[in-house]
C-alpha positions as CSV (number, residue, x, y, z in Angstrom):
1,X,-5.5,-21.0,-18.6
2,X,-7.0,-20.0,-22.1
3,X,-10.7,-19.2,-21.6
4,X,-13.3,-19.5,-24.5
5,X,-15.7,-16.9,-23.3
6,X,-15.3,-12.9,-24.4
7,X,-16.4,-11.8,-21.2
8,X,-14.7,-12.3,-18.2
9,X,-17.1,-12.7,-15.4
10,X,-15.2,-11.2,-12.3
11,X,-15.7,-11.2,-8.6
12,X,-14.1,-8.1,-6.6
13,X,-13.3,-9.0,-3.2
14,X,-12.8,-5.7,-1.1
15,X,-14.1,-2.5,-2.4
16,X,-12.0,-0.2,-0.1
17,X,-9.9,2.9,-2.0
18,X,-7.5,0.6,-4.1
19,X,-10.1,-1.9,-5.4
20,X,-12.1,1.5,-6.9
21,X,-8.7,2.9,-8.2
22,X,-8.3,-0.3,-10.1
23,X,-12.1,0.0,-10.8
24,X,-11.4,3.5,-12.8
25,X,-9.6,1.5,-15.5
26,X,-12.0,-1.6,-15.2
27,X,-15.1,-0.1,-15.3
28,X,-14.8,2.7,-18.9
29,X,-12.1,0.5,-20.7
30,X,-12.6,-3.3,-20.3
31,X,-16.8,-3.7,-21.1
32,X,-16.5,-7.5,-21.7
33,X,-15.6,-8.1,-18.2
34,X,-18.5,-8.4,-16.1
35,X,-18.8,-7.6,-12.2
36,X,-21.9,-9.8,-11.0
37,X,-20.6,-9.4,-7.3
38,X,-18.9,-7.8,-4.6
39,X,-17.7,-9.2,-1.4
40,X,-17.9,-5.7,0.9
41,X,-18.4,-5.9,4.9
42,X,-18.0,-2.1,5.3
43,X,-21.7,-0.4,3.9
44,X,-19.9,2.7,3.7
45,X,-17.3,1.5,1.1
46,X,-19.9,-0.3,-0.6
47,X,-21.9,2.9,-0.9
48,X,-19.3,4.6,-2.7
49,X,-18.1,1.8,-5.1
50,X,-21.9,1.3,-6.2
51,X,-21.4,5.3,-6.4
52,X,-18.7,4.2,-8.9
53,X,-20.3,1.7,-11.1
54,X,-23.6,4.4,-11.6
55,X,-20.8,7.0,-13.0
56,X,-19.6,4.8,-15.6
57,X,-23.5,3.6,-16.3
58,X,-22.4,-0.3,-15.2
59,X,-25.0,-2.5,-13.3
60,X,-24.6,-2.3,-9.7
61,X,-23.2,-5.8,-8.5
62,X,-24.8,-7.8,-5.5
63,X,-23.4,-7.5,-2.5
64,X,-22.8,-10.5,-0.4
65,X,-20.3,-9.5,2.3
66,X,-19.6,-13.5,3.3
67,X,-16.9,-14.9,1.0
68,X,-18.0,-18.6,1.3
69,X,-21.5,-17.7,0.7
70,X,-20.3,-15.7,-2.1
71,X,-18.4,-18.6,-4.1
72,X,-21.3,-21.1,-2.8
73,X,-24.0,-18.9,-4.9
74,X,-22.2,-18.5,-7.8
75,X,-20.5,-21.4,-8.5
76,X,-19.2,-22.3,-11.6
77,X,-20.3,-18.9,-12.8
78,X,-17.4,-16.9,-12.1
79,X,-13.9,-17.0,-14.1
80,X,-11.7,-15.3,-11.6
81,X,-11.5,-12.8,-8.2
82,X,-9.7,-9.5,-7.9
83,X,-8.7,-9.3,-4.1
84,X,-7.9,-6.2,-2.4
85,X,-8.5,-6.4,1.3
86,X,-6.0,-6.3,4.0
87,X,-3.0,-8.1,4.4
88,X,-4.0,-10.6,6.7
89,X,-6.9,-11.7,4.8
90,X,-5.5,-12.2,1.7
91,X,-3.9,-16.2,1.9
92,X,-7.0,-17.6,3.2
93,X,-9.5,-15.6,0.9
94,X,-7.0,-16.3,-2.3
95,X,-7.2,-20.1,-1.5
96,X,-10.9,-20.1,-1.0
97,X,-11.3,-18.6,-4.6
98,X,-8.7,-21.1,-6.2
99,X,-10.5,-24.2,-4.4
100,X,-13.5,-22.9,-5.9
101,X,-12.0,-22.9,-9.5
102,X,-11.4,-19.0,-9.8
103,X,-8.4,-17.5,-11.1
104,X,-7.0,-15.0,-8.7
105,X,-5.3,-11.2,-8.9
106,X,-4.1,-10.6,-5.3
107,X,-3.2,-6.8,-4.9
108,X,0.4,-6.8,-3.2
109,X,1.9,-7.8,-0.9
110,X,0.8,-11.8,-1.6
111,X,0.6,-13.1,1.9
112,X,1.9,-12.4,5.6
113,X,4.5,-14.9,5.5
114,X,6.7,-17.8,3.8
115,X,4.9,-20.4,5.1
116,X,2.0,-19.3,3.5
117,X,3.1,-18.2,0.6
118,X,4.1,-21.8,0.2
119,X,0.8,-22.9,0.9
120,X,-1.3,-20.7,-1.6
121,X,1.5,-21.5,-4.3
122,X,0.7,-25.9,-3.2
123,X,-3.2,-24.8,-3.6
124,X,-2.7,-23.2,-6.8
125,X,-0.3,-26.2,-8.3
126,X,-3.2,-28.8,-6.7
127,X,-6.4,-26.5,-8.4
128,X,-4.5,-25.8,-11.8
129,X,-5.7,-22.2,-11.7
130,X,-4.3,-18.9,-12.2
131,X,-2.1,-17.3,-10.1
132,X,-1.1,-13.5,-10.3
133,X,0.6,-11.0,-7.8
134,X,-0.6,-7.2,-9.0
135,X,3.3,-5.9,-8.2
136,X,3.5,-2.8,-10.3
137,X,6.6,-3.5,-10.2
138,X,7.0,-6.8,-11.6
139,X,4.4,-5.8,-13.9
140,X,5.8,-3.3,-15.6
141,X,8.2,-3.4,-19.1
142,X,10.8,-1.8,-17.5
143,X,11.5,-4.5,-15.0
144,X,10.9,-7.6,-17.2
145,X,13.3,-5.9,-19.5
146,X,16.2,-5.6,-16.8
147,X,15.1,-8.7,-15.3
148,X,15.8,-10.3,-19.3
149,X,19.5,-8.1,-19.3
150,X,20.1,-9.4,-15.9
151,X,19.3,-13.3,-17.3
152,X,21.1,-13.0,-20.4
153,X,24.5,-12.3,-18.6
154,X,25.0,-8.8,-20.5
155,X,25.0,-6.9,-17.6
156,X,27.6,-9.1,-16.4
157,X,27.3,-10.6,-12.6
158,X,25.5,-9.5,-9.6
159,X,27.6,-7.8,-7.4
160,X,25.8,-5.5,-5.4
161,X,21.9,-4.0,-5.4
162,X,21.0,-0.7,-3.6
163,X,17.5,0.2,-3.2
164,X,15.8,3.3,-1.3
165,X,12.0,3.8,-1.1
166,X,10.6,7.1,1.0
167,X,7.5,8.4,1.7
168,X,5.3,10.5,4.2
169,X,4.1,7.1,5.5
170,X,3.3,7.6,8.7
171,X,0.5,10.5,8.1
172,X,-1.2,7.9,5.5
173,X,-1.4,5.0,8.1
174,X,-2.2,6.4,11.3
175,X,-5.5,5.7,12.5
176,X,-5.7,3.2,9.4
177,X,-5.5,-0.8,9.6
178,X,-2.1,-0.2,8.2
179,X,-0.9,0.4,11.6
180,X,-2.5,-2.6,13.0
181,X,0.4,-4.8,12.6
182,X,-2.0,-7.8,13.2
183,X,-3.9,-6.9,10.3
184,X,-1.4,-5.8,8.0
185,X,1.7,-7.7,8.9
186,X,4.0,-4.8,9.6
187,X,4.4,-1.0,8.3
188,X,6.2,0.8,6.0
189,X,8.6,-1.5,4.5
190,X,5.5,-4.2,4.0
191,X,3.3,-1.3,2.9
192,X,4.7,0.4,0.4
193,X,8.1,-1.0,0.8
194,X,6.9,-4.2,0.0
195,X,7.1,-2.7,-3.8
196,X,10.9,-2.7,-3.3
197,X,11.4,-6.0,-1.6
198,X,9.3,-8.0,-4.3
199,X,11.2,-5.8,-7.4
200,X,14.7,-6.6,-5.4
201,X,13.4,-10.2,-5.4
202,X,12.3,-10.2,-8.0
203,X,15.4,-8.9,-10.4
204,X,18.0,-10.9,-8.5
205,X,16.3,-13.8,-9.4
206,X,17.9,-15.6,-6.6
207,X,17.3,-16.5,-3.1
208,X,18.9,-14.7,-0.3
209,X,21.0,-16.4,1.7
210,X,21.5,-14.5,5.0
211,X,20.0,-11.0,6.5
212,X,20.6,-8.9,9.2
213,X,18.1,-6.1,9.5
214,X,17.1,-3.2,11.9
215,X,13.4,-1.4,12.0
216,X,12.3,1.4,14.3
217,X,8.9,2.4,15.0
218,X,9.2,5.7,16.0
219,X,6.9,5.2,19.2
220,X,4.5,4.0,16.4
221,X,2.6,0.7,16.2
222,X,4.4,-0.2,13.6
223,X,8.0,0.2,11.6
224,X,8.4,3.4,9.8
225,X,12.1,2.9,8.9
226,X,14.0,-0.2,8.1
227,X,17.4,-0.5,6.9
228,X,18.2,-4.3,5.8
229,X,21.7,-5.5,4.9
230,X,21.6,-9.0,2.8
231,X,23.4,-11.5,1.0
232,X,22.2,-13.7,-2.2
233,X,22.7,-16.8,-2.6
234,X,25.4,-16.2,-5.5
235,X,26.8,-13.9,-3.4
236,X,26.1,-10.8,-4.4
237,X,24.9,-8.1,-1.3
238,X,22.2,-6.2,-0.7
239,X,21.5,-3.1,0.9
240,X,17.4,-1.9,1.4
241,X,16.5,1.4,3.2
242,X,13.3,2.3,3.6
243,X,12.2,5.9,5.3
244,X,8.0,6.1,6.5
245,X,8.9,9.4,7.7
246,X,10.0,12.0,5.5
247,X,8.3,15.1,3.6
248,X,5.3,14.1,1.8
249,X,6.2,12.0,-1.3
250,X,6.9,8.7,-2.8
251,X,9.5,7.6,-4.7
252,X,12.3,5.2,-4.8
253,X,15.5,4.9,-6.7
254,X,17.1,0.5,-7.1
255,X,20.5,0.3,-8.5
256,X,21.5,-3.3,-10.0
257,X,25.4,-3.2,-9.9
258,X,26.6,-5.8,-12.7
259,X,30.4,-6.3,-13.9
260,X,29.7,-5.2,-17.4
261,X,27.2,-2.7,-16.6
262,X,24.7,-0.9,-13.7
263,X,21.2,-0.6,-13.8
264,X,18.6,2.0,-12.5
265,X,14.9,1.5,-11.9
266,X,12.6,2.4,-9.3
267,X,10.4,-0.2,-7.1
268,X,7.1,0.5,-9.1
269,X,9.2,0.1,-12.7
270,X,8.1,3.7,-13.5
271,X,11.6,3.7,-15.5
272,X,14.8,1.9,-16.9
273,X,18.2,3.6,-17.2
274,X,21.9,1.6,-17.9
275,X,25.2,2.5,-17.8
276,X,27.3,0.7,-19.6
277,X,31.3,0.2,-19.4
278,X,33.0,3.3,-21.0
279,X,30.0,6.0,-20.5
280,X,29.8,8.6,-18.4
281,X,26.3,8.9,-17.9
282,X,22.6,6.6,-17.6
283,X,21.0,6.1,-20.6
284,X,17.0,5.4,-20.9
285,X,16.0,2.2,-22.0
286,X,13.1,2.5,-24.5
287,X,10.9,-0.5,-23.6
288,X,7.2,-1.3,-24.8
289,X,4.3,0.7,-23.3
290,X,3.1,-0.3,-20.2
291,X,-0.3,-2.2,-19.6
292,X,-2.7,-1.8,-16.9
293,X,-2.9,-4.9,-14.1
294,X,-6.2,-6.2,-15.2
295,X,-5.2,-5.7,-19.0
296,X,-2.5,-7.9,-18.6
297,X,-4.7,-10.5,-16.2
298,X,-6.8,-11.1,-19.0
299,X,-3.6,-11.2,-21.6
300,X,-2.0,-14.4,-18.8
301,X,-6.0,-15.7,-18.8
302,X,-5.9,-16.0,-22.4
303,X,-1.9,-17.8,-23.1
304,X,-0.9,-14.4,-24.5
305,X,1.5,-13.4,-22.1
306,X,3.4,-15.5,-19.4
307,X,2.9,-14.7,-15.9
308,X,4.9,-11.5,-14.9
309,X,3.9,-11.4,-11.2
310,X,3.7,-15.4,-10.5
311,X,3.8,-16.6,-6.8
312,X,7.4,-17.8,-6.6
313,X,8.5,-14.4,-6.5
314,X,6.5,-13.6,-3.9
315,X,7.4,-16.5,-1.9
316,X,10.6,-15.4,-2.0
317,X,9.9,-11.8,-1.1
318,X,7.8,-13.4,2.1
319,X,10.8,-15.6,2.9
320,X,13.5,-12.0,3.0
321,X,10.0,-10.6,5.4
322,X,10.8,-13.3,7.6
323,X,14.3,-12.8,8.1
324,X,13.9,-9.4,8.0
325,X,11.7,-9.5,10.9
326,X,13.5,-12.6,12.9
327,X,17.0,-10.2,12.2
328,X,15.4,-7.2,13.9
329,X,13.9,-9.2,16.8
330,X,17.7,-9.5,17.9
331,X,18.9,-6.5,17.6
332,X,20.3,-7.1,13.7
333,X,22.3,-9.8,14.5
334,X,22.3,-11.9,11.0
335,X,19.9,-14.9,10.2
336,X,19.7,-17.3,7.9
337,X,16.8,-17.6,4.9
């Protein structure tokens, strides 16, 4: 994956609101990566990431809103894709790029479902590219480091993990393609709850075993609230409850319950707090600053830093979205992973 060039020259597929909030970092802090092209169907989001790219004084890319045309013209001239469309699109898009020898970042959440998750991680092993998941989550400091206290055994074994995520969810989706559950695969808990499933799957490091789950929609298109029970494979059970409609915030609080010691954390990593055996109270965990997504893209590009976000963990994320979904299609009665 090491690449000889300085500059990186970078394709950004989907220009919607959270490929320009990525932008805002990209554009004033990383010069040496280059954005020749843009693959945009929407003129109006176009208009207002070209809007972007004449604040920060960058050359406006090209626009060429067909994907295959895109990687047909420049061929051989691109090092890697930043995706940020829509669910749905994302597995066939990301396997277009790899196929064409582009290393990917894939905004969250990877793909719709295990099957293809499976797939993209096959293309990916067959291409010999890059690979990378832009979880926050799995991103951040604060989970690799409980993630490596988890590993080394000094928090003791699994025994159960609690995670809540809220937001005012609904007022955010409706009248998006968020609530389009062919588009985007299902609602809150695969919207922004899909930040607590991958960090759960992610720090158990384990496959779960069996899931019984129930999600109600509220009259909506889509789930707002979930509440998932679960089993690992060691084990160890899980509880996830996720709220779409509440007062408007967004926050999250994941407890890692360990023989020799509990864990706190959030689904985004913002922080890391343990409580060990004999104290009454959390302590923070001081842990390296964090890095921005496409900072540490380029730091996995290079052989600096091992993946933190690689596609196993969010195979096993899609894999607990499957049960979860086959669960709730009976009423919660419990299914197997």
């Amino acid at each position: 994956m090491n690449s000889a060039n300085k500059t990186t020259q970078l394709a950004l597929i989907g220009t919607g609101s959270i490929a320009r909030h990525h932008l805002e970092t990209i554009l004033p802090h990383f010069p040496d990566t280059i954005i020749p092209v843009v693959c945009e169907p929407s003129e109006k989001q176009f208009d207002l990431t070209r809007e972007l790219f004449g604040k920060h004084q960058r050359p406006i890319p090209v626009n060429i809103t067909d994907l295959d045309k895109l990687l047909e013209t420049y061929a051989g001239k691109l090092d890697a894709a930043f995706i940020n469309t829509p669910h749905v699109f994302h597995f066939a898009q990301a396997k277009a790029c790899l196929e064409a020898g582009v290393d990917v970042l894939l905004e969250k959440p990877m793909v719709m479902n295990g099957d293809e998750a499976q797939q993209l991680i096959d293309v990916r092993d067959a291409t010999g590219r890059l690979l990378v998941v832009a979880f926050q989550g799995s991103l951040s400091p604060q989970i690799r480091q409980a993630a490596k206290l988890l590993r080394s055994g000094e928090m003791g074994k699994i025994q159960n993990i609690s995670a809540t995520i809220w937001q005012d969810w609904q007022d955010i989706a409706d009248g998006t393609w968020r609530a389009n559950p062919a588009i985007s695969g299902g609602g809150f808990l695969f919207d922004s709850g899909a930040h607590m499933l991958n960090t759960v799957a992610d720090l158990a490091g384990e496959e779960f075993q069996e899931v019984a789950a129930w999600l109600d929609k509220r009259n909506f298109e889509v789930e707002l609230n979930g509440v998932v029970i679960g089993r690992l494979a060691s084990g160890a059970l899980v509880t996830l409850n996720g709220c779409g409609l509440t007062i408007e915030t967004c926050a999250s609080d994941i407890r890692i319950f360990g023989s020799e010691g509990i864990i706190r954390t959030s689904a985004w990593g913002r922080f890391l707090e343990i409580q060990r055996q004999g104290e009454i109270e959390f302590k923070k965990i001081t842990v390296p600053e964090a890095k921005g997504v496409w900072e540490q893209f380029l730091a996995v590009r290079s052989g600096k830093l091992e993946n933190p976000s690689p596609p196993e963990v969010g195979l096993r994320m899609a894999r607990l979205w499957d049960a979860i979904n086959k669960s709730a299609a009976q009423g919660g009665r419990p299914v197997a992973v």
